[in-house]
N, C-alpha and C positions, 0 to 999 in steps of 0.2 A: 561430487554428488550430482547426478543426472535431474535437472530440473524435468518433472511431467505436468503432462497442459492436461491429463484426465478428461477427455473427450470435452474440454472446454474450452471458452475464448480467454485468452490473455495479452496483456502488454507486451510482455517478455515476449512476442514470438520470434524476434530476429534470433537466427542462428546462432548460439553462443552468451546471449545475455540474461537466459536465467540461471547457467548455470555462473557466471561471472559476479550476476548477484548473489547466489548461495554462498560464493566463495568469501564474496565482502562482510556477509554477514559472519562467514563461519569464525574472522578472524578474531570477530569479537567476542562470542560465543554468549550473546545479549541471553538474561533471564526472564526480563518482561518485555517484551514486542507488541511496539503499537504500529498498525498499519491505516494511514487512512486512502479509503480508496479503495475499497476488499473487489468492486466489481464480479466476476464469476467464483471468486473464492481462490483460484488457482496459485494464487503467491503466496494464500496464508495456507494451502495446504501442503506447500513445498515448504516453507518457513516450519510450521508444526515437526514434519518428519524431521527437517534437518536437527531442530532445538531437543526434540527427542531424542533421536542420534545421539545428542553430545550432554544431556542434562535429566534422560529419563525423565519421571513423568515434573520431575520441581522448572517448570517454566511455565508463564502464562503468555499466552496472546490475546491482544486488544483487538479489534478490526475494526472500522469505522466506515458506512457508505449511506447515499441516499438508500440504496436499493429501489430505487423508482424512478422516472422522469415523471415531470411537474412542474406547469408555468412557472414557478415560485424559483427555479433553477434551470429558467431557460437561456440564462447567459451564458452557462458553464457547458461544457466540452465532455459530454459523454459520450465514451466508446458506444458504437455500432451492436446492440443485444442480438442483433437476428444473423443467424448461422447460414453460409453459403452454398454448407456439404449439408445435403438433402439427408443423409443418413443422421448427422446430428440434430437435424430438425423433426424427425421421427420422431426419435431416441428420448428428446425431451418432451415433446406435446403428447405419445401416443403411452408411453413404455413409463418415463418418469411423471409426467401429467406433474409439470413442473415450468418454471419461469426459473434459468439461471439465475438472471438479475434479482432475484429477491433475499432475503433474509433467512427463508426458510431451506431454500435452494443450496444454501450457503454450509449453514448448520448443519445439514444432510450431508454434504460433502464432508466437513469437520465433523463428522460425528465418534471417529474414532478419538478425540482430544477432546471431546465435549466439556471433560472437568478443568480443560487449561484453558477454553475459548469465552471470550465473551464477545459477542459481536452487538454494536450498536447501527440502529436505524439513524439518521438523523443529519441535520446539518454542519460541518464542522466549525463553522464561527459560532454554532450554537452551543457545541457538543464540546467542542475542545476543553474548555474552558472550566469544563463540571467535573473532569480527569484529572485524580493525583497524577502530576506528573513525575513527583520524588521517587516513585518506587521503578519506573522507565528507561531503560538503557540501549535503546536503540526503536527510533524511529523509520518510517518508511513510508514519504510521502507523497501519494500519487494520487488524490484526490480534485478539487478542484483547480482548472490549468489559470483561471481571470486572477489577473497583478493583486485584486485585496484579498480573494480567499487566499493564494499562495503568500501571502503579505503577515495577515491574523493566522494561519495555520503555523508561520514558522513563529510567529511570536509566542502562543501559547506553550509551542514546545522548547521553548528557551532554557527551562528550568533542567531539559535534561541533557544540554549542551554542559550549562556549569554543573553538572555532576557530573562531568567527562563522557560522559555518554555518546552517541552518535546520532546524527539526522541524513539518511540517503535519499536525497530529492530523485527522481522520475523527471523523465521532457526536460531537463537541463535547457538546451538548445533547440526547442521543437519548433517550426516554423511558424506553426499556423496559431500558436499560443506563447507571444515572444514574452508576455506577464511573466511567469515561470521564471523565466533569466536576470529579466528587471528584478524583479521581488526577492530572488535570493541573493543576488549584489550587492543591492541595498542593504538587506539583511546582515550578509558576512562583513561589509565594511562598517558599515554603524555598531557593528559590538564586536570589529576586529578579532574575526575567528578563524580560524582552517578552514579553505574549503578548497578541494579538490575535485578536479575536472577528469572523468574517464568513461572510457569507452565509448569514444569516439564523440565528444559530448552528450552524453544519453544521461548521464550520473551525475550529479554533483554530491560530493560526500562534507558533511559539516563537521568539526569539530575545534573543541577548544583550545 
């Protein structure tokens, strides 16, 4: 399945790695998908089509993000919101009168799943924690890159490890955010889980 950027910014834009994600995902063929980290929406609108694809309309997706910058999370490692290609900077201020990064921005994009999505505002050391995790079988986190939110992010999703479930970390090995690598080490070796290093370290995949 051909991952699309939908005239937006995403993570995934190295050649090859969002379709490599569809693929990881596809193998598990997860029911409820939590994303945290939804930023322009693009992975949870590729996610959506794929889990359709394979599940018609019985799947939910989670999403989770600030949708904002804010002193309150000025440690954290937010992508770049402002667009290079002057045509997408149009496209959004003049035509959608729209802020990708927001919640609503997001929705709009989702809105062909609207009855599978639920998207939250909010912070995930705050947020995580208020989520049934038992009904979750596949995680995808790319939220904050600082050692305790990647720390309290995997802890919370613990619960959907021991129901066999899957956690696909984001930034694995990213340079300029080494928390990321530390936090999930510690992680996998303290509750002695699966975890697998791919694509080129970009992924670390969790399991039990």
């Amino acid at each position: 399945m051909k991952y699309k950027k939908y005239f937006r910014k995403t993570s995934l834009k190295q050649k090859g790695d969002g379709e490599f994600f569809l693929e990881e995902i596809k193998k598990r063929k997860p029911k409820f998908f939590l994303e945290v980290g939804v930023f322009h929406g693009v992975t949870a609108r590729n996610v959506c089509e794929l889990l359709f694809n394979i599940h018609n309309n019985d799947f939910k997706y989670i999403g989770l993000d600030l949708f904002e910058k804010n002193d309150e999370n000025k440690s954290e490692i937010i992508p770049n919101t402002n667009f290079s290609n002057p045509l997408k900077q149009i496209y959004f201020k003049y035509i959608k009168k729209q802020d990708p990064y927001t919640i609503e921005a997001v929705q709009d994009l989702l809105k062909k799943f609207k009855d599978n999505v639920h998207l939250i505002k909010g912070n995930s050391n705050k947020v995580l924690k208020k989520i049934d995790m038992t009904k979750i079988d596949y995680v995808f986190l790319d939220g904050g890159h600082d050692y305790d939110t990647v720390k309290n992010d995997l802890g919370f999703c613990s619960e959907v490890i021991e129901n066999n479930g899957t956690i696909l970390c984001d930034d694995y090995n990213l340079s300029y955010a080494p928390g990321v690598k530390k936090a999930i080490d510690e992680y996998v070796k303290k509750n002695n889980y699966k975890c697998e290093i791919m694509r080129n370290s970009r992924f670390a995949k969790i399991e039990k």
